[in-house]
C-alpha positions in Angstrom: 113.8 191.5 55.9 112.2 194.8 55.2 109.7 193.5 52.7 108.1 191.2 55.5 107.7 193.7 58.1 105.9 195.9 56.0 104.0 193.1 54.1 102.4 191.9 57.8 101.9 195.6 58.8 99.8 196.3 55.8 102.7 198.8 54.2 104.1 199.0 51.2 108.0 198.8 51.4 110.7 201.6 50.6 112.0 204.6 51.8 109.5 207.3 53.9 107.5 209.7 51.1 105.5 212.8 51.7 102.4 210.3 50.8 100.2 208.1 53.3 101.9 205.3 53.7 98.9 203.0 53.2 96.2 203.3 50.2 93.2 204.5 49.7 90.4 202.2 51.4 88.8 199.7 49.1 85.7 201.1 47.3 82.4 199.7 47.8 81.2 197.1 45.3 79.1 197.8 42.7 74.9 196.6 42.4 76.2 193.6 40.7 78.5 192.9 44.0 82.1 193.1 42.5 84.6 195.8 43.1 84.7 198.6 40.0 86.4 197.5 37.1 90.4 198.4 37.3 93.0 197.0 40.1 92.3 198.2 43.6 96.0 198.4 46.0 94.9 197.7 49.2 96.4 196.0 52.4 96.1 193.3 54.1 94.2 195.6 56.9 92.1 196.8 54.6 91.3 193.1 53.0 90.5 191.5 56.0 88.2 194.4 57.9 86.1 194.1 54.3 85.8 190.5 53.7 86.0 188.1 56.9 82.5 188.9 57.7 81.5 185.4 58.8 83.1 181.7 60.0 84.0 180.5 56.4 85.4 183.9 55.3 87.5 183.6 58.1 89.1 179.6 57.3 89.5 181.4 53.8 91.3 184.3 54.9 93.4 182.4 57.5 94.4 180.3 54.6 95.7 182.9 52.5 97.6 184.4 55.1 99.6 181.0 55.6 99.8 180.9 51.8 101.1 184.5 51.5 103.7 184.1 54.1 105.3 181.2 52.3 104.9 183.3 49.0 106.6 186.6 50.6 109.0 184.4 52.5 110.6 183.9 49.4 111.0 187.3 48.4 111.1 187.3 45.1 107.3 188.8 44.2 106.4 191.9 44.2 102.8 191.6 44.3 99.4 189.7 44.9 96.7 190.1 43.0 93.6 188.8 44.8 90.8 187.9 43.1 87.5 185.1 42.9 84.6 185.0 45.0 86.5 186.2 47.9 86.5 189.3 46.5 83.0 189.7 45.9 79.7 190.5 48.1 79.7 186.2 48.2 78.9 185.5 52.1 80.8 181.7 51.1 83.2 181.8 48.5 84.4 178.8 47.8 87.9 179.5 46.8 90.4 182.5 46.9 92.1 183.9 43.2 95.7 184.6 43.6 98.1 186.0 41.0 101.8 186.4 42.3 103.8 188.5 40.6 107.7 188.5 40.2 110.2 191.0 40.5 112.2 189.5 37.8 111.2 190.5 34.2 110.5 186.9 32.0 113.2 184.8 32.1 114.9 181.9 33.8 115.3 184.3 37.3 111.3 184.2 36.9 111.0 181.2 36.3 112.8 179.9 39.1 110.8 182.2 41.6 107.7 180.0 40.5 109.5 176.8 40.6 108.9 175.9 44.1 105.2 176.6 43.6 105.0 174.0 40.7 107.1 171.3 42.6 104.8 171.3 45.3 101.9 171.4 42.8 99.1 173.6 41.9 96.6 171.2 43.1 98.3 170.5 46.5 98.4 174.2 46.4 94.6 174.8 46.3 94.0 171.6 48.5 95.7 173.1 51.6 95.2 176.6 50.6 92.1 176.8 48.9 94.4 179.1 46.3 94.0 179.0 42.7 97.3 179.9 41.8 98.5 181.4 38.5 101.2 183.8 37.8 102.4 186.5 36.4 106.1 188.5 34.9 106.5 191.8 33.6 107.9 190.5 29.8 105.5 187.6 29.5 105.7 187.0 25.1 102.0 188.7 23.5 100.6 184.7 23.0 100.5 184.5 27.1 97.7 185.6 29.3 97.9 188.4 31.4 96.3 186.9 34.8 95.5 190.5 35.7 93.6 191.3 32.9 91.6 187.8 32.6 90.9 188.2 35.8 89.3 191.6 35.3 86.6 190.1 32.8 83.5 187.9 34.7 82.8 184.7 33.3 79.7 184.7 30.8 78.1 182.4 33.5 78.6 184.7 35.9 77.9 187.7 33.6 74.7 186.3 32.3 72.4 186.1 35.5 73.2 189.8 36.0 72.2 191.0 33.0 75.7 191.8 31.7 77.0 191.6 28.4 79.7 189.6 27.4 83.0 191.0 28.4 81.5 192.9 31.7 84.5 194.4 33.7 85.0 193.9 37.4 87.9 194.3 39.7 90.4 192.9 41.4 92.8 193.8 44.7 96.2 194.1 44.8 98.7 193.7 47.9 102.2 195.1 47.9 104.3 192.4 48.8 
């Protein structure tokens, strides 16, 4: 469908607007070597001539790529959220954050778009796609996290070495799917 084709063109999908089709480019990252606190839309494009800088970058992002396809293959998110060491100045992350967000509100039409994702398993998930997986719906009940704004936060471990307070602010990239 439509939603593909724009997803592996780097585009967001819908009708033509007087706007760019594309977003602004990433900004830089910060001393501390994270992206500015907030959520970054970016593309694909745009991910890729940032972060595959080197061999393991690469097996990373060719990983994701498989992983996104089955996610947008689906079509029932609207967006990834891209996060973790990936998404950092890191020259080998280990791993790659992903959020997936559906286009249903909370509810059993959400739930079922992340059904598939759980019967394969969330560790069989990370083990072929080096993906740590979590998700989120627009409706989620107050006592749930919000992926997107956990994600935001580095850990204190993290945090520590810097010289950051608790609670420092980073940020994460997010892909129209």
């Amino acid at each position: 469908g439509n939603s593909r084709r724009n997803f592996w063109r780097g585009k967001p999908e819908g009708g033509t607007t007087m706007e760019s089709d594309s977003p602004p480019p990433l900004p830089p990252f910060n001393y501390h070597g994270y992206l500015p606190e907030g959520v970054h839309d970016t593309t694909l494009d745009q991910l890729h001539a940032r972060l595959v800088i080197n061999p393991k970058r690469a097996i990373l992002w060719e990983r994701l790529q498989e992983f996104l396809r089955w996610a947008v293959a689906t079509g029932v998110f609207s967006h990834a959220y891209i996060d973790g060491g990936f998404i950092t100045h890191k020259s080998v992350p280990e791993d790659i954050d992903v959020i997936l967000q559906t286009r249903a509100r909370y509810g059993a039409e959400a739930f079922a778009a992340m059904e598939p994702f759980f019967a394969v398993g969330i560790d069989a998930i990370y083990a072929k796609y080096s993906v740590h997986l979590h998700f989120w719906c627009e409706g989620f009940p107050g006592g749930m996290s919000d992926f997107r704004r956990f994600f935001q936060y580095l850990r204190p471990q993290d945090a520590a070495p810097l010289g950051l307070k608790e609670g420092a602010r980073k940020g994460i990239a997010r892909i129209q799917l």
